[in-house]
C-alpha positions as CSV (number, residue, x, y, z in Angstrom):
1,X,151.1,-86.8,-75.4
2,X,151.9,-83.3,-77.0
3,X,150.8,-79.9,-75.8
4,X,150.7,-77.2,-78.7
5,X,150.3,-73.2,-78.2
6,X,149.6,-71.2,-81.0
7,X,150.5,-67.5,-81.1
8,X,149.6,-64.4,-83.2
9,X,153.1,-63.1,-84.0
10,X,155.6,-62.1,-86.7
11,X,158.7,-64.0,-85.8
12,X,160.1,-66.3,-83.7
13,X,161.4,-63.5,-81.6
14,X,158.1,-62.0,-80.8
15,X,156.6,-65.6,-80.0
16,X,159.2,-66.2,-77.4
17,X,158.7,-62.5,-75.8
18,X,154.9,-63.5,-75.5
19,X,155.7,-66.5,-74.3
20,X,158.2,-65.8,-71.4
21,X,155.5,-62.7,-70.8
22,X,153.1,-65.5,-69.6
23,X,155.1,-67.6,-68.0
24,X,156.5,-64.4,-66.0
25,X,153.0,-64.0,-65.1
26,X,152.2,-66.9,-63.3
27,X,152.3,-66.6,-59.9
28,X,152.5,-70.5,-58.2
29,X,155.6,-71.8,-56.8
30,X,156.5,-73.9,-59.4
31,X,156.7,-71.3,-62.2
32,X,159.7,-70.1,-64.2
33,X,159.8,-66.7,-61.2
34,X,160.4,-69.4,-58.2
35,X,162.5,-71.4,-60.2
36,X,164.6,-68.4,-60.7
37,X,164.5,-67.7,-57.4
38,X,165.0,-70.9,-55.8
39,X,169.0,-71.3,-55.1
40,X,168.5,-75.0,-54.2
41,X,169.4,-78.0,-56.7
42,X,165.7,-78.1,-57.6
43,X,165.9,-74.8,-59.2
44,X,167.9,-72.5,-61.2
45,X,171.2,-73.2,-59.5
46,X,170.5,-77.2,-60.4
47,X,171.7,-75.9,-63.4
48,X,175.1,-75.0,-62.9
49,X,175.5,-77.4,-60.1
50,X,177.2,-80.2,-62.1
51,X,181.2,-80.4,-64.0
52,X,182.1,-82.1,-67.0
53,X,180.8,-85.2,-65.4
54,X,177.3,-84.6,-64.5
55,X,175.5,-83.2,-61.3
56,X,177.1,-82.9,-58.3
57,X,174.0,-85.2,-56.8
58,X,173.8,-88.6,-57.6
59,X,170.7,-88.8,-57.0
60,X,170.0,-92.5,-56.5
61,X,172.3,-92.0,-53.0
62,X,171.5,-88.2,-52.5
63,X,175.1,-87.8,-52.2
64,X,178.3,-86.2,-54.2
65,X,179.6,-88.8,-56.8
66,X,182.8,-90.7,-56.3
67,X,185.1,-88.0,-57.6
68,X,183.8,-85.6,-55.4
69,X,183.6,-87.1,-52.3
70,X,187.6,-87.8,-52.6
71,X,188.2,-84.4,-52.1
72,X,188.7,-82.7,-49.1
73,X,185.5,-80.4,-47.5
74,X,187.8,-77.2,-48.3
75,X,188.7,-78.5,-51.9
76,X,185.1,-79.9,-52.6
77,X,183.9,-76.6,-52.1
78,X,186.4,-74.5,-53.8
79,X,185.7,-77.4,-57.2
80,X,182.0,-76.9,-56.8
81,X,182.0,-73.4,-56.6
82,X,184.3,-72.9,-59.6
83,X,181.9,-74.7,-61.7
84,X,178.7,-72.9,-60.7
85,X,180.3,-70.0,-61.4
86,X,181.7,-71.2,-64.9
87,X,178.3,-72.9,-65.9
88,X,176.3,-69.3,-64.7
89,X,178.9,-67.1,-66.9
90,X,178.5,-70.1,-69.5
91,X,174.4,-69.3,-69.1
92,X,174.6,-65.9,-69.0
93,X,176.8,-66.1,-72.0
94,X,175.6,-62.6,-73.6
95,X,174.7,-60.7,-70.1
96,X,177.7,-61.2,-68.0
97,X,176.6,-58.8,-66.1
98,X,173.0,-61.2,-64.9
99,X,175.9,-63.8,-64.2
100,X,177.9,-61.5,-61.6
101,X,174.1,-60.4,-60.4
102,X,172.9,-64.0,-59.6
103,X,176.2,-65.5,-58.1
104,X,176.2,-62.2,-55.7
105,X,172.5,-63.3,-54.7
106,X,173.7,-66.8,-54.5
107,X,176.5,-65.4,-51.9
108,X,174.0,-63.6,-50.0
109,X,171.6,-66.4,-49.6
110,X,174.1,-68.9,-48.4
111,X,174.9,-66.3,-45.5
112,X,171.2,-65.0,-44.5
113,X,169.5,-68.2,-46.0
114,X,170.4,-70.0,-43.0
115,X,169.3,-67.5,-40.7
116,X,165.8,-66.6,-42.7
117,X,165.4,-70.3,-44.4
118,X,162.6,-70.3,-47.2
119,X,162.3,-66.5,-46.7
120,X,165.0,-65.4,-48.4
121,X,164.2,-63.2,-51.3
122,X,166.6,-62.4,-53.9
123,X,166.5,-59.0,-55.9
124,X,166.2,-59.0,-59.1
125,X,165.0,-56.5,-61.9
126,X,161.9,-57.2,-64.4
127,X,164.4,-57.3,-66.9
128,X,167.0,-60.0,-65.3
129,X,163.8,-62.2,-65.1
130,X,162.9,-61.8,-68.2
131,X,166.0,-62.4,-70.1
132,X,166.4,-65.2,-67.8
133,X,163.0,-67.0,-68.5
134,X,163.8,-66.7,-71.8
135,X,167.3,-68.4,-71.5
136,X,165.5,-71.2,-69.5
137,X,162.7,-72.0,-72.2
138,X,165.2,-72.0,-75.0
139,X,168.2,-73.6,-73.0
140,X,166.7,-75.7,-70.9
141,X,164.3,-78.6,-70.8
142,X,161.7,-76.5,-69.0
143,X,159.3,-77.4,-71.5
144,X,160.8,-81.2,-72.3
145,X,163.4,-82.0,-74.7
146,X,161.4,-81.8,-77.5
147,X,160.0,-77.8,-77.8
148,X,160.1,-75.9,-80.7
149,X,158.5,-73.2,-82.3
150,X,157.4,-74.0,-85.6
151,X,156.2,-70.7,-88.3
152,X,153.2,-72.2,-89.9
153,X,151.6,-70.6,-93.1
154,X,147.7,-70.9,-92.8
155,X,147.1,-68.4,-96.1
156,X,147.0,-71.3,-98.5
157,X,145.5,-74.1,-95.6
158,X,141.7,-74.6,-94.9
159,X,142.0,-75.3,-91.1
160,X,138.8,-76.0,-88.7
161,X,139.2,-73.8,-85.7
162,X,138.3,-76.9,-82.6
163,X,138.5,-74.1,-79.6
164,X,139.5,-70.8,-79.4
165,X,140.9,-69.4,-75.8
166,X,141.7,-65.6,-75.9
167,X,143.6,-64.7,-73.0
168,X,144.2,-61.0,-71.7
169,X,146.9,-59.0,-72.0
């Protein structure tokens, strides 16, 4: 089954700004803002939770693999932590800065998250989320393995318009 999107733009660039634009729009708990948000292995931090190996999780035993479960509590989550960090900074590649940003929110949630649970709410600016989604569509498999954005040329194509949906700005 395939799902294709077709967008008024003049470049790649400008698709992928109207497409984060939407996705930033959507309001449910399982769009691209709560998975932002969510510090658990489900969502953003899932991400960086994982070494050279593969995720800390195994998650046919919901437990740490082998190599990690040798290691002392105290080591185990001095290792873990190194690699979040490295794999965020690795993320944030060209924003540094939205690295440093999220592993500070990270910190903050481990300490009041226990006290608030589901409540906590990170702070984060219009801009972090957007340059985030965008790093998640294009650097992730939040779409599947197989997106891309294809340019196509319909000057010299007859095409039959099936169903038009205009959506507002």
């Amino acid at each position: 089954m395939s799902f294709f999107a077709v967008a008024k733009a003049e470049n790649v660039k400008e698709v992928l700004t109207i497409l984060v634009n939407r996705e930033l729009e959507e309001q449910e708990d399982f769009g691209i803002r709560a998975h932002i948000d969510d510090f658990s292995i489900e969502g953003l931090y899932g991400e960086f939770f994982r070494d050279e190996k593969g995720l800390f999780i195994e998650s046919h035993i919901l437990d740490y693999p082998h190599h990690i479960r040798k290691m002392s509590p105290k080591e185990r989550d001095t290792y873990i932590q190194s690699h979040v960090e490295k794999n965020a900074k690795a993320f944030w590649r060209d924003h540094p800065f939205y690295a440093e940003l999220y592993l500070r929110e990270f910190k903050k949630y481990k300490v009041v998250g226990k006290e608030v649970g589901n409540a906590f709410s990170p702070h984060f600016s219009d801009e972090f989320y957007f340059i985030t989604a965008k790093l998640i569509i294009t650097e992730t498999d939040w779409y599947g393995e197989d997106f891309h954005i294809i340019q196509i040329d319909l000057a010299d194509r007859n095409y039959q318009l099936i169903f038009e949906l205009t959506l507002e700005e």
